[in-house]
N, C-alpha and C positions, 0 to 999 in steps of 0.2 A: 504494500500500500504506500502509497508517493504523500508527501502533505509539502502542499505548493513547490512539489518541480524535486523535494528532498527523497531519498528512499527514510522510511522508521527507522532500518538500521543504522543507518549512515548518521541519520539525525539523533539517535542516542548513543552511538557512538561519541557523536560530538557535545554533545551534553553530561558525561560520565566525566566526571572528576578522575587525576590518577591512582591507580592501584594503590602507591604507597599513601596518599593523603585517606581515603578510600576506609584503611584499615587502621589507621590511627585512632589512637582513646579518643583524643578531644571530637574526630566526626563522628567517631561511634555512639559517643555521649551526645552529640550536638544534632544528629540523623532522630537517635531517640525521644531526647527533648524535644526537638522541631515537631518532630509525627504526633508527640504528645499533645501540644501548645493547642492544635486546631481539634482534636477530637470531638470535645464540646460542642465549639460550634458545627461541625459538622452533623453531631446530631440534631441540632436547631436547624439546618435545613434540610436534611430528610424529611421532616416534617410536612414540607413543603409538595412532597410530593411522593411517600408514601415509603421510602427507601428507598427511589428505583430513579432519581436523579443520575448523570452523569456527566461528569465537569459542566454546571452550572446547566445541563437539560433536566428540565423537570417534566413527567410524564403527567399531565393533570387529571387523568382519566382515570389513574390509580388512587386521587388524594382523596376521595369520597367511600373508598374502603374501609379507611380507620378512623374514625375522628381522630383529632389530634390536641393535646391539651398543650397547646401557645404557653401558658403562663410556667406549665408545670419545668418545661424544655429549657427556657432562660433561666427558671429559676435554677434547677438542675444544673446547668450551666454555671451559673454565678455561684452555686456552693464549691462546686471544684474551684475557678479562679480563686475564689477566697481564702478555701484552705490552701493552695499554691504562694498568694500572697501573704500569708502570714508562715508560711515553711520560707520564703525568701526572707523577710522582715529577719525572723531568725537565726537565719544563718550570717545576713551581716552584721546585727548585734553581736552574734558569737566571733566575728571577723575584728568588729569595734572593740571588745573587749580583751582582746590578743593585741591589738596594737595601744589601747592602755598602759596594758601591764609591759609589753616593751618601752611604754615610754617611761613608766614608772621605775624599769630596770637602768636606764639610761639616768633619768634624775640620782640613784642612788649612786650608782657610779660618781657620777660629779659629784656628791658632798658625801664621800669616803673620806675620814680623815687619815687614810694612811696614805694619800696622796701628799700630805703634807711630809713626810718620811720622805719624798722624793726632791731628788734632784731638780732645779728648774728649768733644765733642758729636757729633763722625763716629763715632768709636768705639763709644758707646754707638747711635747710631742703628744701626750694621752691626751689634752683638753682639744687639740688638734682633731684629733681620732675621734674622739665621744659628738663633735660638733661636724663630721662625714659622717656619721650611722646617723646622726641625729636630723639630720639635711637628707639623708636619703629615707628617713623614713615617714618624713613631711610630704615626698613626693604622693603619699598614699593618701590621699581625703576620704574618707565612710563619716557616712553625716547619716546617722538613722533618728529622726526626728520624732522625740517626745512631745507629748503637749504638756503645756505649763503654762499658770498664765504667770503675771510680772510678781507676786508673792514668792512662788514658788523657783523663779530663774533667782529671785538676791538669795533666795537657800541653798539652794544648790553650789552660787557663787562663794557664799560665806563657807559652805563645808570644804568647798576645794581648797579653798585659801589657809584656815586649818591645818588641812592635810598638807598640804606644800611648805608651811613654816613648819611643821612637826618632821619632814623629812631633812630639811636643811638645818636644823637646830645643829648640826654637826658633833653631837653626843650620842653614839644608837641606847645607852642604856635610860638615859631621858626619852628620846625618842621611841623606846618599846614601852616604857610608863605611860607615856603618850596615847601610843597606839592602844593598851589594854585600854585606857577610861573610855577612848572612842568606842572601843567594839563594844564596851559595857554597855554605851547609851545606845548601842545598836539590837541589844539582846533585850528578850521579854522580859528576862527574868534578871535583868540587870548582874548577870556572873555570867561573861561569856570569856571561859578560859583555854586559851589554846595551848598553856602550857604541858609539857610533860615529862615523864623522867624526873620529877624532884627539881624541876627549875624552875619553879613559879615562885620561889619565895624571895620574898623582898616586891613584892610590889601586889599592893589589895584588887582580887578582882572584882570587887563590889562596888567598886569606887565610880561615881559616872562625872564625867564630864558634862557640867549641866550649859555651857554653852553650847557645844555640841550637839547635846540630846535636844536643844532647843532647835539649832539650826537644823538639824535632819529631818526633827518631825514634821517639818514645812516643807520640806521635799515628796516631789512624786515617790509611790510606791515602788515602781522601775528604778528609779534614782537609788535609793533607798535599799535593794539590792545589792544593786549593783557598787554602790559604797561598801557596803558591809564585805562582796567580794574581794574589794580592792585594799581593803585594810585587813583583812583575814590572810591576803596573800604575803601584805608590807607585814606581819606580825610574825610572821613563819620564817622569812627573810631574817628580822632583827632577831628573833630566836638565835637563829645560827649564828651570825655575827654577835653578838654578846656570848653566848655559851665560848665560840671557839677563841673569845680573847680571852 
């Protein structure tokens, strides 16, 4: 069969991508997805004509076989998009939350006081270094957008700010005193202890930081999380660092 003057063969010949891209993860994954993306709507036009359409011919003689419920079809439709849209939402959250805590590993880095044990030709070569990983990891923008309205952004603000003098204070064993009262005001029950092994003594896990526990409570619930993650990870961190000095 010829389509305008082409043999089929010749013309999907010419439309096949090459073998090695062909077999590769990413089209294999990408072949998958794609076929996925339209299924929905393609059953939203079956509809149209009974199943028995073919690239955009619809047979109308068939459509009065089945009734067809319209509302059910899109709806149907928009429950899959939606759970696909909130499995994406997800995964760049989980994407946002990994480039965090890299930035969080890069802040510590920079206010290690055994950097000051260094030489200031070492110093400047690692402050050098920390500010290339730190520039190449800005290249990366994930903006997954919370609502808030303007109460809720100066909490948020005020909690970060917090966290950022409590990592810079340049003492880790103040700075894990720190961190405990935070997490305290982050826990129900006000004792949230991530000590172990007999190293929790010397600092009360009961204790709440009530500026803190003030500016958190005024953060979204996602905020609020996802805080509580981020100072469970910096607390695990200064564990090590204080035990191993």
């Amino acid at each position: 069969m010829d389509i305008d003057g082409v043999s089929s063969s010749s013309h999907t010949e010419r439309l096949t991508p090459p073998r090695e891209f062909c077999d590769s993860p990413y089209h294999q994954y990408h072949q998958s997805e794609s076929s996925m993306n339209f299924d929905y709507l393609d059953k939203i036009m079956e509809s149209r004509g009974g199943g028995h359409e073919s690239y955009g011919h619809v047979d109308d003689r068939l459509a009065i076989d089945r009734p067809v419920d319209l509302n059910e079809r899109f709806v149907t439709a928009l429950d899959q998009l939606d759970a696909r849209v909130e499995k994406f939402r997800k995964d760049a959250l989980g994407l946002q939350e990994k480039r965090d805590f890299l930035l969080l590993s890069i802040d510590l880095i920079k206010s290690n006081d055994l950097l000051q044990d260094m030489k200031e030709s070492e110093k400047e070569e690692i402050a050098l270094y920390i500010d290339r990983v730190n520039s190449r990891l800005a290249t990366v923008e994930l903006n997954v957008r919370t609502v808030r309205d303007r109460s809720q952004e100066d909490s948020l603000s005020q909690v970060n700010a917090l966290i950022d003098a409590m990592i810079t204070v340049g003492d880790p064993v103040i700075s894990r005193q720190r961190c405990q009262h935070y997490l305290n005001a982050c826990s129900d029950n006000h004792s949230f202890n991530l000590y172990d092994g007999g190293h929790s003594s010397g600092i009360d896990t009961t204790i709440v930081d009530k500026k803190f526990e003030s500016a958190i409570l005024g953060c979204t619930l996602d905020d609020q999380k996802n805080i509580k993650k981020r100072l469970t990870a910096l607390m695990n961190y200064l564990n090590k660092q204080t035990i191993h000095d």
